[in-house]
C-alpha positions in Angstrom: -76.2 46.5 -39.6 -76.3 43.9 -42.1 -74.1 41.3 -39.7 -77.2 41.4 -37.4 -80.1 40.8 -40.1 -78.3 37.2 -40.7 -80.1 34.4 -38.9 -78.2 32.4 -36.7 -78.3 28.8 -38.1 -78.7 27.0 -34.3 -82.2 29.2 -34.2 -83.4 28.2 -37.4 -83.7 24.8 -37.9 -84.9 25.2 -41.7 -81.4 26.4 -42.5 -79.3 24.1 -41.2 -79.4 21.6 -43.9 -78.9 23.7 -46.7 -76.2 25.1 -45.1 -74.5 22.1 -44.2 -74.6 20.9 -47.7 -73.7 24.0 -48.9 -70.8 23.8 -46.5 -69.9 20.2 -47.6 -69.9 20.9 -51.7 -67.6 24.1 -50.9 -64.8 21.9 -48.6 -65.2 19.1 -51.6 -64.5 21.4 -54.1 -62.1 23.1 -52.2 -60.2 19.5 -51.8 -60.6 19.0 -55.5 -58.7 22.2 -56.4 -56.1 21.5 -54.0 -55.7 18.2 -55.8 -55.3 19.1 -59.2 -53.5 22.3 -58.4 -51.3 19.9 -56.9 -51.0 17.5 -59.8 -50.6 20.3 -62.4 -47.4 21.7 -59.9 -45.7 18.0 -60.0 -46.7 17.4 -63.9 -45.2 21.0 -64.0 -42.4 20.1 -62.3 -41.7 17.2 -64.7 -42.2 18.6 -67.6 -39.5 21.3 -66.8 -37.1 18.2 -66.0 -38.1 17.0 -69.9 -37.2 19.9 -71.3 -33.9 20.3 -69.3 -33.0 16.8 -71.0 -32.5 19.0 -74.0 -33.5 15.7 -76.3 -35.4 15.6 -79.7 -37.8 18.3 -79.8 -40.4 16.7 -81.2 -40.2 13.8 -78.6 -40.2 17.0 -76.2 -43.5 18.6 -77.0 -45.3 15.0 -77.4 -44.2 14.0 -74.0 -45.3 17.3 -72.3 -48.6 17.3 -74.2 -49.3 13.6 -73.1 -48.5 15.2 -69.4 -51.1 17.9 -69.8 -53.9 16.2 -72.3 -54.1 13.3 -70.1 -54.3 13.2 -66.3 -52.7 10.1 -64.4 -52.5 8.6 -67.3 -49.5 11.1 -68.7 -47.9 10.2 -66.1 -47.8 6.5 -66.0 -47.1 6.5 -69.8 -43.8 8.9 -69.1 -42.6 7.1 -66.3 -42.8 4.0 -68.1 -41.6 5.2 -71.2 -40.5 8.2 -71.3 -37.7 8.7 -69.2 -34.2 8.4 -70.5 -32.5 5.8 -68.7 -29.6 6.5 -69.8 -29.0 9.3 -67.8 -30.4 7.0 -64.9 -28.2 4.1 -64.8 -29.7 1.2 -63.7 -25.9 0.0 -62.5 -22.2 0.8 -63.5 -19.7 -1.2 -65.4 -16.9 0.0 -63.4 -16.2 -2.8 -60.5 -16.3 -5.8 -63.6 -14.2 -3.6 -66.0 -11.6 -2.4 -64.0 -11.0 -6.2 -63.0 -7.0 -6.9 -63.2 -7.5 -9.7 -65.9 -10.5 -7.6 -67.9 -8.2 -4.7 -67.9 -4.9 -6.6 -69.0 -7.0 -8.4 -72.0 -8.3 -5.2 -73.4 -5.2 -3.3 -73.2 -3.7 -6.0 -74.7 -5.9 -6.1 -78.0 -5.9 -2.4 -78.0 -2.6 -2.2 -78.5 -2.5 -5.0 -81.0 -5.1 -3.6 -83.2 -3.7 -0.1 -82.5 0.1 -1.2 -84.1 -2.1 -2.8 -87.1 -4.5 0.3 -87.7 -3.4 0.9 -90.9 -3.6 -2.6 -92.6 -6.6 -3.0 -90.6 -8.2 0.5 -92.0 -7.2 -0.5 -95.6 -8.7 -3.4 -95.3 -12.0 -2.5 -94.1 -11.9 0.8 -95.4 -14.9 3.0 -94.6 -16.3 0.1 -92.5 -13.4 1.3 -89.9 -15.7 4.0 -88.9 -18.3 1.4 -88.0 -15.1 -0.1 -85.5 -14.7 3.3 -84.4 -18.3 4.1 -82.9 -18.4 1.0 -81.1 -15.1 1.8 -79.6 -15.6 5.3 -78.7 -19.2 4.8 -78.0 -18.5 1.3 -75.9 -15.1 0.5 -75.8 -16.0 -2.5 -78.0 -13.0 -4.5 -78.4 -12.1 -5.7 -81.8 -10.9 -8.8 -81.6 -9.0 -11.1 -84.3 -8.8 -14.5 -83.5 -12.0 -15.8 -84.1 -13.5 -18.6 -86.0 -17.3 -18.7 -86.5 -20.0 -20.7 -87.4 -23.5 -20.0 -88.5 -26.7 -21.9 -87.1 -30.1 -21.8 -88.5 -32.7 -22.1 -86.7 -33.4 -24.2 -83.5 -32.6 -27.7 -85.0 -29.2 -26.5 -85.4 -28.5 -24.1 -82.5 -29.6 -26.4 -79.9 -27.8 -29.0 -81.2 -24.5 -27.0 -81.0 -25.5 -25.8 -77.5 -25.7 -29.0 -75.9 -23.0 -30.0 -77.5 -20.8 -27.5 -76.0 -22.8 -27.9 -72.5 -21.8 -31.3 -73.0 -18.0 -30.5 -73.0 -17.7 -28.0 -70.4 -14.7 -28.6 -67.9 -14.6 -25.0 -65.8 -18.2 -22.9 -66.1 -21.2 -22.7 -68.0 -22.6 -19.0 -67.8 -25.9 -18.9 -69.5 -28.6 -15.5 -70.2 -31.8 -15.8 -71.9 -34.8 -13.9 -72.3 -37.1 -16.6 -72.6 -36.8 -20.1 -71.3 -39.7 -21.9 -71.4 -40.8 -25.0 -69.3 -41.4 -27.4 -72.1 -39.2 -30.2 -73.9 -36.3 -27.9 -75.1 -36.6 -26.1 -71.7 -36.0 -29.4 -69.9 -33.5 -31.2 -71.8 -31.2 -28.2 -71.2 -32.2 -27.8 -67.3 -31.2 -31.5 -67.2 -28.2 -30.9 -69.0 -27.1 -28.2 -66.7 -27.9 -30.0 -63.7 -25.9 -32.7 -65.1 -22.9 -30.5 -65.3 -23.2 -29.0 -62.2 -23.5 -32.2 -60.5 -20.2 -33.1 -62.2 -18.8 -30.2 -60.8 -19.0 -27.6 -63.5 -19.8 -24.1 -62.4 -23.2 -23.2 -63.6 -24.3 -19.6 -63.6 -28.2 -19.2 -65.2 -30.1 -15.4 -65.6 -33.4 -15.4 -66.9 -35.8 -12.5 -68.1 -38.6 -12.8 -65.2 -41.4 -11.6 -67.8 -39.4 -13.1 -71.4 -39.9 -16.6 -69.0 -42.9 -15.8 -67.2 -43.7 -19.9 -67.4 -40.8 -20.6 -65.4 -42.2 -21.9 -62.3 -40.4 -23.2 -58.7 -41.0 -26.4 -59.6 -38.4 -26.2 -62.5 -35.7 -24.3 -61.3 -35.8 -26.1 -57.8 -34.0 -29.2 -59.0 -31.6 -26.7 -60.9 -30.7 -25.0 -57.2 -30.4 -28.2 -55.6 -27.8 -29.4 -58.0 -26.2 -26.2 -57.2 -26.4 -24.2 -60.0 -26.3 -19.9 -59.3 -30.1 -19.4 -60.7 -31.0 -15.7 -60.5 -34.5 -13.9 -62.1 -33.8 -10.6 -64.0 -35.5 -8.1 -62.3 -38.4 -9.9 -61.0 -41.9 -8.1 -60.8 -45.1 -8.7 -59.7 -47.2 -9.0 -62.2 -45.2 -10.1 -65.3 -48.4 -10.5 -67.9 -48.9 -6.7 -67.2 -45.2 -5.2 -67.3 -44.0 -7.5 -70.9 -44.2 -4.3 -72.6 -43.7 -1.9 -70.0 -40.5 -1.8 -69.0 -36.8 -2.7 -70.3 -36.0 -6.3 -70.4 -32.7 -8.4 -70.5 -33.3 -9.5 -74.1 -30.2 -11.1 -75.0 -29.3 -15.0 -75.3 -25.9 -15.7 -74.4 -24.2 -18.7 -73.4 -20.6 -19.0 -72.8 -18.5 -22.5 -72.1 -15.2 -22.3 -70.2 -14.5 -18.6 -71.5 -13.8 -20.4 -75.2 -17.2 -20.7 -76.8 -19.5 -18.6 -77.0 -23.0 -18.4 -78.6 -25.4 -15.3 -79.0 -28.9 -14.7 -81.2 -32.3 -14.9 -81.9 -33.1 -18.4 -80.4 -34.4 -18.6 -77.5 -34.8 -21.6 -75.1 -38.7 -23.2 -76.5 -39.8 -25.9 -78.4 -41.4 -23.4 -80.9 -38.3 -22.9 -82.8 -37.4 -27.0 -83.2 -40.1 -26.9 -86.1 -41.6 -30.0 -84.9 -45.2 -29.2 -86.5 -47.0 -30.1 -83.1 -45.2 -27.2 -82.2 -47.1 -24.5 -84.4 -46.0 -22.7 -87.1 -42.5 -22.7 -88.9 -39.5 -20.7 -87.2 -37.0 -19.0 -89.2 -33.9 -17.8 -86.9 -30.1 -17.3 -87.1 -27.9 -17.9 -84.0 -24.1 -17.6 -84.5 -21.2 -19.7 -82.6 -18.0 -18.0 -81.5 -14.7 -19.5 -80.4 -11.8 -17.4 -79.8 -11.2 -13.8 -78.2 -14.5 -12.3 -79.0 -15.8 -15.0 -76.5 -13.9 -12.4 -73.6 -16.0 -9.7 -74.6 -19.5 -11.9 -74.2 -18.1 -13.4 -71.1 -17.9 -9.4 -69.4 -21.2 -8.8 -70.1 -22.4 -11.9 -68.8 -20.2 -10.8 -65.2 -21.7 -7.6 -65.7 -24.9 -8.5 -65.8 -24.6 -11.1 -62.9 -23.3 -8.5 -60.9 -26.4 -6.7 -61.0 -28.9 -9.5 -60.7 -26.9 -11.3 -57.5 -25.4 -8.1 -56.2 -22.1 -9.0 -56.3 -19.7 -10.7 -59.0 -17.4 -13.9 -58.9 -14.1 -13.2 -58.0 -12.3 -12.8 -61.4 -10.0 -15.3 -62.3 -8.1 -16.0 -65.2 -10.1 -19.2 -65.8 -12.7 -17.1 -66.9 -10.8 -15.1 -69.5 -8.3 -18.0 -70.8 -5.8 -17.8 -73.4 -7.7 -19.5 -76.9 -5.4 -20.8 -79.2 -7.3 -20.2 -82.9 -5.3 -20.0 -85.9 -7.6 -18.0 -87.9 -8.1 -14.2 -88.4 -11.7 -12.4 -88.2 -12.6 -9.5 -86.7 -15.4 -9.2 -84.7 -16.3 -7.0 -81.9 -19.5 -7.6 -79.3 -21.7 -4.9 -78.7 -24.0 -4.7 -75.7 -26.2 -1.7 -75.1 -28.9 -1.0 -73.0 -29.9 1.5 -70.0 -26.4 1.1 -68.2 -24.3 2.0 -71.5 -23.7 5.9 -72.0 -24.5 6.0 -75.6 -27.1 3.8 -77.9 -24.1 1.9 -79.2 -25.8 -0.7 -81.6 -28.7 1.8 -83.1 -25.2 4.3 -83.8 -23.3 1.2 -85.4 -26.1 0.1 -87.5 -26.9 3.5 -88.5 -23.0 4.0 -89.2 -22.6 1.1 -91.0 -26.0 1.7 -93.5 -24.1 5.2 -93.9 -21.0 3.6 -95.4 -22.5 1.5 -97.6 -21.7 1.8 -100.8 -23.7 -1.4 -102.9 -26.1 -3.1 -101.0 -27.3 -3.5 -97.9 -29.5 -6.9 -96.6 -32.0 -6.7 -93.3 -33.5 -9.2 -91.7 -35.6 -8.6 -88.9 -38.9 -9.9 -87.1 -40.0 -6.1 -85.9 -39.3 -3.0 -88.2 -40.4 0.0 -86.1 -37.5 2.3 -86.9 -36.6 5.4 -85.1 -36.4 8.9 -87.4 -32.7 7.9 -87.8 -32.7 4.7 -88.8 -35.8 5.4 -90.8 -33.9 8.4 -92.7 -30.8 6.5 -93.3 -32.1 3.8 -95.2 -33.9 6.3 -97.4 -31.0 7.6 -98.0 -29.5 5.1 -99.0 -32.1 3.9 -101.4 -32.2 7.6 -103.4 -28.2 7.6 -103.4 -28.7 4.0 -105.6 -27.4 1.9 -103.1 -29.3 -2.0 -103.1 -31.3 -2.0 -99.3 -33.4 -4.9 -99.2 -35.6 -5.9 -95.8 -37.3 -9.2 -95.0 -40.5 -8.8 -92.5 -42.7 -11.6 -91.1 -46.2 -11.6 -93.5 -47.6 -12.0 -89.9 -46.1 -11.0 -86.7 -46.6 -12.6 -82.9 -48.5 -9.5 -82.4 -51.0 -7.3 -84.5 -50.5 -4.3 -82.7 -46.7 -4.5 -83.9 -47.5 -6.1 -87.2 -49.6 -2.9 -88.1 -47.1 -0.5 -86.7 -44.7 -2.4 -89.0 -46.8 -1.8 -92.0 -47.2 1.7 -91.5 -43.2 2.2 -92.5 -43.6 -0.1 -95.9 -45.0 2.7 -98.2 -42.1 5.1 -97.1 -39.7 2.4 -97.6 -40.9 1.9 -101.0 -41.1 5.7 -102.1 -38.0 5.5 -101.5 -36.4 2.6 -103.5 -36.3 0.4 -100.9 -37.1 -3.3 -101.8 -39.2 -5.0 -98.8 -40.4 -8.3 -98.8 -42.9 -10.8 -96.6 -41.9 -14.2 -95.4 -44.8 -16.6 -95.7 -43.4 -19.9 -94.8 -43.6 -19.1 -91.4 -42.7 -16.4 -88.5 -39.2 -15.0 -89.4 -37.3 -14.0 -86.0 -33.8 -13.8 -87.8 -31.8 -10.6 -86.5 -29.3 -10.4 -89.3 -27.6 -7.7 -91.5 -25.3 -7.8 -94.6 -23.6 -4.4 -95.9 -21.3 -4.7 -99.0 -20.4 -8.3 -98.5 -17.9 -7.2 -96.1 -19.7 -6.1 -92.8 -22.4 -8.1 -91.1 -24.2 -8.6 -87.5 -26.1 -10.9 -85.8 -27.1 -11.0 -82.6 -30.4 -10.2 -80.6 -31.7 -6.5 -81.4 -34.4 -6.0 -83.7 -35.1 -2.8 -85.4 -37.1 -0.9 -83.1 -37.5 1.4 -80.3 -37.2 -1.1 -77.7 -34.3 -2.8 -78.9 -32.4 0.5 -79.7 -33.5 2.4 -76.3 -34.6 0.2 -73.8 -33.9 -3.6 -73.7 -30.4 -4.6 -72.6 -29.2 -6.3 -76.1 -26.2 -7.8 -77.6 -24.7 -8.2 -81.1 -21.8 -9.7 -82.9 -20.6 -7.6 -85.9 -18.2 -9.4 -87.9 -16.0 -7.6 -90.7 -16.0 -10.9 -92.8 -16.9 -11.8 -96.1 -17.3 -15.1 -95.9 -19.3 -14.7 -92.7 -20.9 -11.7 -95.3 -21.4 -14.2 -98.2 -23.0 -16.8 -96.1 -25.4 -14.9 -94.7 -26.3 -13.0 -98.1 -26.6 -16.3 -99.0 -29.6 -17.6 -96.3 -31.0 -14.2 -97.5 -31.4 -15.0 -100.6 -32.9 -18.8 -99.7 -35.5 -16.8 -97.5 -36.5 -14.6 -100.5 -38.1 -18.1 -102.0 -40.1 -18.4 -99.1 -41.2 -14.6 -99.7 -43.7 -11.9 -101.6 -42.2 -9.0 -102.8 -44.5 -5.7 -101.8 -45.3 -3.2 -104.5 -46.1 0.3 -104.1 -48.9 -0.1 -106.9 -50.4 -3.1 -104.3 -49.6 -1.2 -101.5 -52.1 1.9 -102.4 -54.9 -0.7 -102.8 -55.3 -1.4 -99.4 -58.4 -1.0 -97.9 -58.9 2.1 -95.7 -60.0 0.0 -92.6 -56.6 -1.2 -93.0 -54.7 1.7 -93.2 -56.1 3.6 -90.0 -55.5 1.2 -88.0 -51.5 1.0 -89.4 -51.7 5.1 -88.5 -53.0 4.6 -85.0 -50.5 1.6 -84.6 -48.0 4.0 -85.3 -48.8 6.6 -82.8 -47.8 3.9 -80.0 -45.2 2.6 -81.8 -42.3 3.8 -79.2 -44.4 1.7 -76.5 -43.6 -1.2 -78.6 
């Protein structure tokens, strides 16, 4: 039989060897198989979780092709980007909303705006759909006491920040993406401490990669001085996660539940101007007193609840009755991966909807979604005014020629876009028909629409409206406006590299 004509390896000492290597490069390629059978089961299995999301099908097939196309590598890109965190809370708003004092305050201006729908409708007209998304979407309040003030830049926003540190009685409840450990950085530490040492409750959440520079050695004397100093979800390696991941990217800061301040400053000596300083920072911050200061001071106790775990006990002091005498509307929305809904991307897109003569944009990163993108083109063909202001140079190439790569549709279109060359323009502002505004801290892009916790302040004003077309129109000195005959004339080089900036554009 053949069986017996087979040598038997321990008698023949010339075959062991080559059958022992043979026997090694089968059990390695056996273990390879088993390995990427394995990882094509799993990437299998995820895929079949995308598609059961039932979102955008485009977005679909691109992130089950990156799955497939490219091994390991698919899958650190979805899980880092992909996934919709909506759907995954990162925490509830429950506990902080269904506090006794939250819950009596919103009912309360519920029920007032509710018994002055009408007037208020009239009023606003089709703006009121614009009220209506972020109530439905958020349960935005809109409030109507209010007065405001505008601050530009960092000359006058930290002036009007330290002034209000300066007069706090009760608490001081600041959030910041990024504080830096520098001149501005200090005097307000120092300020704080101050406060707390005079004993002023002090409540301080930073972004751990927005203020990667923050070292012990600062925040140390803060703690000591008792002040509640917490990171926002710390990681390990912050210089390799500032893009790869969703950020707490708002600045708030809120004074004895009666002031309260949100924008586009941050906490850093780059936006005082000072020339030793760099270049020239163009920002708008805005200053609130009244009831809409409520609706920032939940989202501060929400977001503290999350960083420390657990929330202050909810007092009254914190939600105070503000005597103001004037009449605006505003309403504060916050969005990010705990809301259900995108609820500033749906009321910006709303409110460009509704336009009916002109609609101003400010913003220091234009990579829209299709929505927002298709909205504004919109509005252009219908004959409606859209103007956007964009930095002639951004903090970061990649996005400054992911940016570009919109312009020539934009223009197509009607739309009127413009560079600011006096400096680096990190304004987050819009105008629509001199009768609906925002400003706050989202930019227009993916990040700020899906994945960074944000928060704005839209304000049915038209003074608040006419000021800022106003600043708008100052900035426009300081700007070049882009033609779509110039536009073409780019050189090639240039224009691939917009293209590939594009493809990673969502990562930005």
């Amino acid at each position: 039989m053949l069986f017996f004509n087979i040598p038997r390896i321990s008698e023949n000492p010339c075959i062991l060897p080559a059958f022992g290597l043979k026997t090694r490069y089968l059990s390695a390629m056996t273990w390879d198989s088993l390995l990427v059978l394995g990882y094509y089961l799993f990437v299998t299995t995820v895929a079949i979780g995308i598609l059961m999301e039932n979102r955008n099908p485009m977005k679909t097939m691109g992130f089950i092709m990156v799955l497939y196309l490219i091994p390991i590598g698919g899958l650190i890109i979805y899980f880092l980007f992909g996934q919709n965190h909506r759907k995954r809370k990162l925490f509830s708003r429950k506990g902080i909303r269904d506090n006794e004092h939250i819950r009596t305050w919103e009912l309360e201006n519920i029920s007032q705006v509710k018994s002055a729908e009408e007037v208020t409708k009239h009023f606003l007209q089709d703006k009121w759909k614009v009220v209506n998304s972020l109530f439905n979407s958020d349960r935005a309040v809109l409030t109507t006491q209010n007065t405001w003030r505008l601050l530009r830049n960092g000359e006058e926003t930290f002036g009007a920040l330290l002034e209000a540190i300066e007069q706090a009685e009760h608490h001081i409840h600041i959030e910041y993406y990024i504080v830096e450990d520098d001149g501005v950085g200090r005097q307000f530490r120092d300020a704080l401490i101050e406060k707390a040492k005079s004993g002023v409750e002090v409540r301080f959440i930073y972004d751990d990669v927005g203020s990667m520079s923050l070292k012990r050695r600062f925040l140390r004397p803060m703690r000591e001085a008792g002040i509640e100093v917490k990171p926002f979800m710390p990681v390990l390696f912050p210089l390799l996660t500032s893009r790869a991941n969703y950020r707490d990217h708002r600045k708030v800061v809120i004074v004895d539940g009666k002031v309260g301040f949100t924008g586009g400053v941050n906490l850093s000596s780059r936006y005082t101007n000072v020339k030793s300083e760099g270049r020239y920072w163009r920002d708008t911050h805005l200053r609130l007193e009244g009831d809409a200061v409520k609706s920032l001071q939940m989202h501060f106790l929400l977001m503290w609840r999350f960083v420390n775990e657990s929330a202050p006990q909810v007092s009254p002091d914190y939600f105070p009755d503000i005597e103001v005498d004037e009449i605006t509307l505003v309403q504060v929305a916050a969005s990010g991966p705990d809301s259900d809904w995108a609820n500033i991307l749906s009321a910006i897109f709303t409110a460009i909807n509704t336009a009916q003569r002109e609609i101003l944009i400010t913003t220091p990163y234009f990579i829209p979604n299709d929505e927002i993108l298709f909205a504004l083109q919109t509005a252009a063909l219908s004959g409606i005014q859209v103007k956007i202001i964009l930095p002639k140079k951004s903090d970061s190439r990649l996005v400054q020629a992911a940016m570009m790569s919109y312009v020539k549709e934009m223009l197509e279109a009607g739309v009127k876009v413009y560079l600011y060359e006096k400096g680096f323009i990190h304004a987050k502002t819009m105008v629509v028909d001199e009768s609906l505004c925002t400003v706050g801290t989202s930019n227009m892009d993916y990040r700020s629409f899906d994945i960074n916790f944000e928060i704005n302040a839209f304000v049915y004003d038209n003074e608040m409206a006419k000021a800022l077309k106003s600043d708008f129109k100052k900035d426009l000195e300081s700007c070049s406006e882009i033609t779509l005959e110039r536009w073409d004339k780019r050189v090639l080089r240039r224009r691939v590299s917009e293209s590939f900036a594009r493809l990673v554009a969502p990562l930005l």
